[in-house]
N, C-alpha and C positions, 0 to 999 in steps of 0.2 A: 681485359681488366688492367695489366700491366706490363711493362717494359724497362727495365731497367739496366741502365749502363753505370756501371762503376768498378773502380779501386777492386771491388769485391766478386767481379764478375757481369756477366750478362745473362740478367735474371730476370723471370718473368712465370705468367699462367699462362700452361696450354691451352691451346685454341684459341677462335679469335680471328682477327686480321690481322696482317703482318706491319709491323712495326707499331702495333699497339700490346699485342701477347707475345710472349716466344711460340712464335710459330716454325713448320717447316722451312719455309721462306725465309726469316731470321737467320734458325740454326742452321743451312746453308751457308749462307753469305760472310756470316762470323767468324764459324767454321772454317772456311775457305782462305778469308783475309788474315787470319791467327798464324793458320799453317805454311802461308806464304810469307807471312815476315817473319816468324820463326825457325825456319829451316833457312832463310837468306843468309849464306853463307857458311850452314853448319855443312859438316864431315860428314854426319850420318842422317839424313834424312829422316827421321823416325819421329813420331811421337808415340808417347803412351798414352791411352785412354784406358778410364776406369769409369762404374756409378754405384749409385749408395742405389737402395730397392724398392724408389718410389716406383709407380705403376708407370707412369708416363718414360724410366729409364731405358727400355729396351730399344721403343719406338727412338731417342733421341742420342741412344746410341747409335744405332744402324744408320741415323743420318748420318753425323757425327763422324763415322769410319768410314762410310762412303762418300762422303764428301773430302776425308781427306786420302782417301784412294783416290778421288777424280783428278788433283792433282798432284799426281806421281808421288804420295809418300807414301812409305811403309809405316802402318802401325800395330803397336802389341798391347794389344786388347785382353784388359785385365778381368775384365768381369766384375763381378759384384765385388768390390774393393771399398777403402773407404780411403778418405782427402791425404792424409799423413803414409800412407801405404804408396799410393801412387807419386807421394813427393820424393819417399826414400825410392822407391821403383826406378823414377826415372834417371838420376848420374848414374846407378847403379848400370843402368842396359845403355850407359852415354849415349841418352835419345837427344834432339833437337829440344825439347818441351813436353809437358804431356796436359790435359785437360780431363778433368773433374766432372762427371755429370752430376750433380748435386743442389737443390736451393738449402742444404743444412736445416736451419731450424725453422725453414719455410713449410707451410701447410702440404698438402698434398697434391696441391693441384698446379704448384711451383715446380717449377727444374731453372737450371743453369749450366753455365759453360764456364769453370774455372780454369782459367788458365796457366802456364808453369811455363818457366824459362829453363834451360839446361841445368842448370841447377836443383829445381826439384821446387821453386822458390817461384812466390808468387810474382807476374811481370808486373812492372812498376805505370804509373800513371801515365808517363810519357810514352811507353810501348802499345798499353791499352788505347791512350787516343790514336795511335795509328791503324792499331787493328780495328777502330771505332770507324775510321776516316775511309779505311781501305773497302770494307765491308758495305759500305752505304754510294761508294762508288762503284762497286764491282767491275774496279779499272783493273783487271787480272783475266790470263788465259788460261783454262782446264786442260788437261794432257789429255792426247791421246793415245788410245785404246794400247799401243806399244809401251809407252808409258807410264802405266795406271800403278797403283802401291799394292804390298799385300799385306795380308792381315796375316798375325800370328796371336794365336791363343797363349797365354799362360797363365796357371793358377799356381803357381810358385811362391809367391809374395805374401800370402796371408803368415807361412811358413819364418818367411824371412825377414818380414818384416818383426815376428814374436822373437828371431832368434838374436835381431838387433839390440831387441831391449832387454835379454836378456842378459847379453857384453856390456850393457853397460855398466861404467865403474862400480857407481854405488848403490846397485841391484844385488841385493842380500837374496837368492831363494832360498838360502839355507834357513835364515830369519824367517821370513816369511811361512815356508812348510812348519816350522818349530810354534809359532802363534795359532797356527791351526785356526783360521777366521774362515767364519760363515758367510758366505756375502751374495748378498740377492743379487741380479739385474735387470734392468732395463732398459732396451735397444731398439723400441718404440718401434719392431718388426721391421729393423732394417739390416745392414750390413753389421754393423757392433752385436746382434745377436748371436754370431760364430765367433765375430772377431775375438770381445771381450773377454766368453766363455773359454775359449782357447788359451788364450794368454794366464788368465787363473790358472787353468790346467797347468799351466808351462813354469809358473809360481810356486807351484806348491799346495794350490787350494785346493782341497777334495770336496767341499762340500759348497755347492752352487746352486740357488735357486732361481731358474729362470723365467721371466716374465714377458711377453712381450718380445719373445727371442727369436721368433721367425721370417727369415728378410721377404715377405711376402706382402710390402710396401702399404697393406693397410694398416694405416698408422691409428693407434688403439684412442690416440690422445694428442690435443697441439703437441707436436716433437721440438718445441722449446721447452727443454731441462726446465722448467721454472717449479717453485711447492705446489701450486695450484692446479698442477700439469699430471703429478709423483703420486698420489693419492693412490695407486694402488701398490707401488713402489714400497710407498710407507707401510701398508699392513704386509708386507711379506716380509718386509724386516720384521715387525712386530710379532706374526702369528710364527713364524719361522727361529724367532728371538737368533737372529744374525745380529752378527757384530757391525756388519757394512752393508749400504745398497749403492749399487753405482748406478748414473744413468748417461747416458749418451744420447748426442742428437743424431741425426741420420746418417752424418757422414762421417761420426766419430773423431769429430777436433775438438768436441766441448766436451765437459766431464764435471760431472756434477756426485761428490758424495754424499749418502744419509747415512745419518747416525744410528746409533743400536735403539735408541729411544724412538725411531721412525722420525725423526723433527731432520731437516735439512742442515750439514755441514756449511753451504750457505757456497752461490758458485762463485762468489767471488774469495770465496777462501781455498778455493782450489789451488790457486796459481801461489794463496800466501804460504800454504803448509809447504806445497813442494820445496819451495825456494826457502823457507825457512829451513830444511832437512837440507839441503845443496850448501847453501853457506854456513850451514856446521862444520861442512868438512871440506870447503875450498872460499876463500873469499873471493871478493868480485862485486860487481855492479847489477842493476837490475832495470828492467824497463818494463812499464805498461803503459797501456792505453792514457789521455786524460778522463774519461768515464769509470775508471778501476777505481777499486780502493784504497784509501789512504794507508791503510795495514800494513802493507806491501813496502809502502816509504819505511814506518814504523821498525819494522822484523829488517830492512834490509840496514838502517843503522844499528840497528842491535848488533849486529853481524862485522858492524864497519867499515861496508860498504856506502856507495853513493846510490842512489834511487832518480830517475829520470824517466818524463813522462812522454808520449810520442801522441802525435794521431789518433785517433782509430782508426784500423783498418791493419789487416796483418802484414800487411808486405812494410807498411810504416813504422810497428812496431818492429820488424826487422831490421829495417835501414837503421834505426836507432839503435839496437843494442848492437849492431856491429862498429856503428859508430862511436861507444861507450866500452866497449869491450864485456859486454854484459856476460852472466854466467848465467843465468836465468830472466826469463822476460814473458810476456805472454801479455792476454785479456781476462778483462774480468767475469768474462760469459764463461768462464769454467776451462779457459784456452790454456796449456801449457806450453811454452818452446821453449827447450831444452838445447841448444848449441852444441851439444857434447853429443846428440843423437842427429839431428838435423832443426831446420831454419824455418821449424812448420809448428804448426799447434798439435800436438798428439795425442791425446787419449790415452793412448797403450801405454805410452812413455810417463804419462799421470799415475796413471795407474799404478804400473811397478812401483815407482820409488816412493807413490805414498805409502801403501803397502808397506813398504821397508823402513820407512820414517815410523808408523806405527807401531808395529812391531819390534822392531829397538825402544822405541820406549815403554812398552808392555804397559798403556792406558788403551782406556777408551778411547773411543770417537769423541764422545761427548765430553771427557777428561779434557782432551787436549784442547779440544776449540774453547774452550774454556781462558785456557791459559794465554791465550792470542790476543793482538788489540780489540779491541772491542766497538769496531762501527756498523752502524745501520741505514742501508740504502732504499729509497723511495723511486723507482723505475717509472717513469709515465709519456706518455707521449699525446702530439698532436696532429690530427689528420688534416694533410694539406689541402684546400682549396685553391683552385681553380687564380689564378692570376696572383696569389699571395707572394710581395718579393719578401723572401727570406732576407737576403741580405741589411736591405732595408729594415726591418725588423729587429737581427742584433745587433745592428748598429745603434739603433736607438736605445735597447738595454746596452750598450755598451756605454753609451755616453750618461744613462742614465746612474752606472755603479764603474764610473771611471776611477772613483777613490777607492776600490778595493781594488785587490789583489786580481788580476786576471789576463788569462791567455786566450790570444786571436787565433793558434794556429789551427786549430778544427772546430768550426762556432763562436762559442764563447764559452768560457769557463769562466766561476768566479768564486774566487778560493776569499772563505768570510775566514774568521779563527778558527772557529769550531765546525764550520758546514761548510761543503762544496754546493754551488751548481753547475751542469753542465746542458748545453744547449747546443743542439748540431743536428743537421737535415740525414738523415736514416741515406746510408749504403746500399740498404736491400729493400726499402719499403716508402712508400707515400706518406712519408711521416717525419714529423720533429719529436725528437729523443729530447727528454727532459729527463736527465739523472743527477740527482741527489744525494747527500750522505749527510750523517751527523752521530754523535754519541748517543743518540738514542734515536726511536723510529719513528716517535711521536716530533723531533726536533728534524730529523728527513724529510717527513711528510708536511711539515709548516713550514718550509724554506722552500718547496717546490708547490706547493700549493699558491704563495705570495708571489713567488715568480711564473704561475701559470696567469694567474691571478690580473698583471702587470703586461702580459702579453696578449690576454682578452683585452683590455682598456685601448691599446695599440691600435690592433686588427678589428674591434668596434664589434 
């Protein structure tokens, strides 16, 4: 079905033929070429592997480790772990690198190989096209049998990773225990089914409604956070009359809150609340995606900070807020990164200090988002055909709306007064991402409809 290489990993559907699905064959070769230019030159040969609890994880771990046993590394094999766990994991045990078995908010029938640089951090474009270049040559030799790595279990980190967010600064659980909130979840039967429920525990929440909380990888519903997706999410808030419902995707880097009313927080306000609670009490810069919302710009000059936009794609939002000196930065798929805990999107780290933001101010859910800017985004995309040059394509809207406002660096962007769009070829799927915003949803949906609209006329 598919094969995907990117920024964002090597992703793809089981089974299949090789180099059209993630196959055995694939996850060999990838595997193989990753762990030989990432340990080139490191002190400790090691990686860490971990996966989120899709069905196909076990099968794609076992290659996975035995592949990078076959030449000569040791690795520590985390087990059903999730993306931000194994980032903090790896400086922590100073490995080589570690990889991700995870497609996140892909269907079930997806896996991938996310990759990590000694840092914990995802490896950047230029490292990935070697591991791209290397894998498809299989110009490398397997160790032998004197040789081979070994494998070391640990389930320590679910622990350690809860006991980090607890250190951190402006992690109130005193706050938090004293609010006393009710708070549903859902972890769409993957790893965030423990994860989450723990962290509560570790918070101060006594009272947790779990849905969906068994990592036994059948996924009850698409595992993209989206409202469309939360329909049952919503009636557990509602029948349960919880103050909060949190939902995670399978690997637990995206975070999406519902309100006590059951109606969605909205995941692109994920990233604005947290960072609106952070620069209350330290100023600083902020960075997102150009597909995020304008809010984010909005709440970060309220604060008097500067607001800078990056890529899509996590390792890009990274390179930019270190280049900005950012205090908070993330995606608007519900991604938080927090610099002050590490250089990953995290969930648990969401968590907490929303948590602590609410609870200092003793409102609702639905209170606060209230109070916040007020835009509405229109999500749509286009399935690519067969010979379609993209490039070609925004090029010509580019020349078409050269008098507004807009940026080349990922797509095309095109910032009107009042309405964004954005246009850029999908990281993890066979698709053109057309995202939208404007003051109202009705004025999101007429800006990306005219511009979907204008690229029918194109492509004929």
């Amino acid at each position: 079905m598919a094969l995907i290489k990117s920024i964002s990993g090597i992703r793809g559907t089981i089974g299949g033929r090789p180099g059209d699905n993630l196959t055995p064959v694939d996850i060999v070769k990838f595997t193989a070429a990753y762990g030989k230019i990432v340990t080139e030159g490191a002190a400790n040969k090691t990686i860490v592997v971990g996966r989120d609890a899709r069905i196909s994880g076990e099968m794609v771990s076992n290659l996975v480790i035995g592949t990078l046993q076959s030449i000569g590394i040791d690795v520590i094999d985390l087990g059903l772990s999730t993306t931000p766990t194994v980032e903090i994991a790896v400086p922590k045990l100073q490995a080589a690198g570690g990889i991700i078995l995870t497609a996140s908010h892909n269907p079930g029938q997806w896996n991938a190989l996310k990759l990590l640089n000694s840092k914990g951090e995802f490896i950047d474009d230029a490292k990935g096209q070697e591991v791209l270049a290397l894998g498809e040559s299989l110009d490398f030799d397997f160790a032998y049998v004197e040789d081979l790595g070994k494998v070391t279990k640990d389930d320590s980190f679910l622990q350690k990773h809860i006991d980090e967010v607890l250190a951190l600064e402006f992690v109130d659980v005193d706050a938090i225990k004293k609010a006393n909130f009710k708070v549903a979840v859902d972890a769409v039967n993957s790893t965030g089914g423990f994860f989450i429920p723990e962290l509560l525990k570790a918070l101060g929440v006594e009272t947790v409604y779990k849905i969906h909380c068994e990592p036994n990888g059948q996924f009850p519903h698409n595992p993209e956070p989206l409202k469309e997706h939360l329909t049952d999410l919503s009636a557990a808030v509602l029948s349960n009359k919880a103050d909060l419902g949190i939902a995670v995707d399978p690997d637990v880097d995206r975070l999406v809150f519902m309100m006590e009313d059951g109606e969605l927080f909205g995941e692109e306000y994920t990233l604005v609340a947290v960072s609106d609670f952070i620069l209350t009490h330290k100023k600083g810069n902020t960075v997102s995606n150009l597909s995020s919302t304008r809010a984010l710009r909005d709440v970060t000059l309220k604060h008097g900070g500067e607001y800078f936009a990056a890529a899509v794609g996590e390792v890009n939002v990274v390179t930019k807020m270190k280049e900005v000196d950012a205090v908070m930065g993330g995606e608007g798929n519900g991604g938080v990164i927090y610099p002050a805990s590490h250089y990953g999107r995290d969930a648990l780290v969401g968590v907490a200090l929303f948590l602590t933001h609410l609870a200092k101010l003793g409102k609702k859910a639905s209170e606060y988002r209230a109070e916040l800017p007020q835009y509405f985004m229109s999500k749509n995309k286009i399935t690519l055909t067969p010979g379609l040059d993209i490039d070609n394509l925004l090029a010509k809207m580019q020349a078409k709306y050269a008098h507004e406002q807009h940026s080349t660096i990922d797509g095309l962007k095109i910032d009107f007064e009042n309405e964004w769009v954005h246009l850029r070829k999908s990281n993890t799927e066979p698709i053109i991402r057309i995202y939208s915003e404007g003051h109202t949803p009705e004025a999101a949906e007429a800006i990306a409809q005219k511009i979907m609209n204008e690229i029918q006329e194109i492509v004929g």
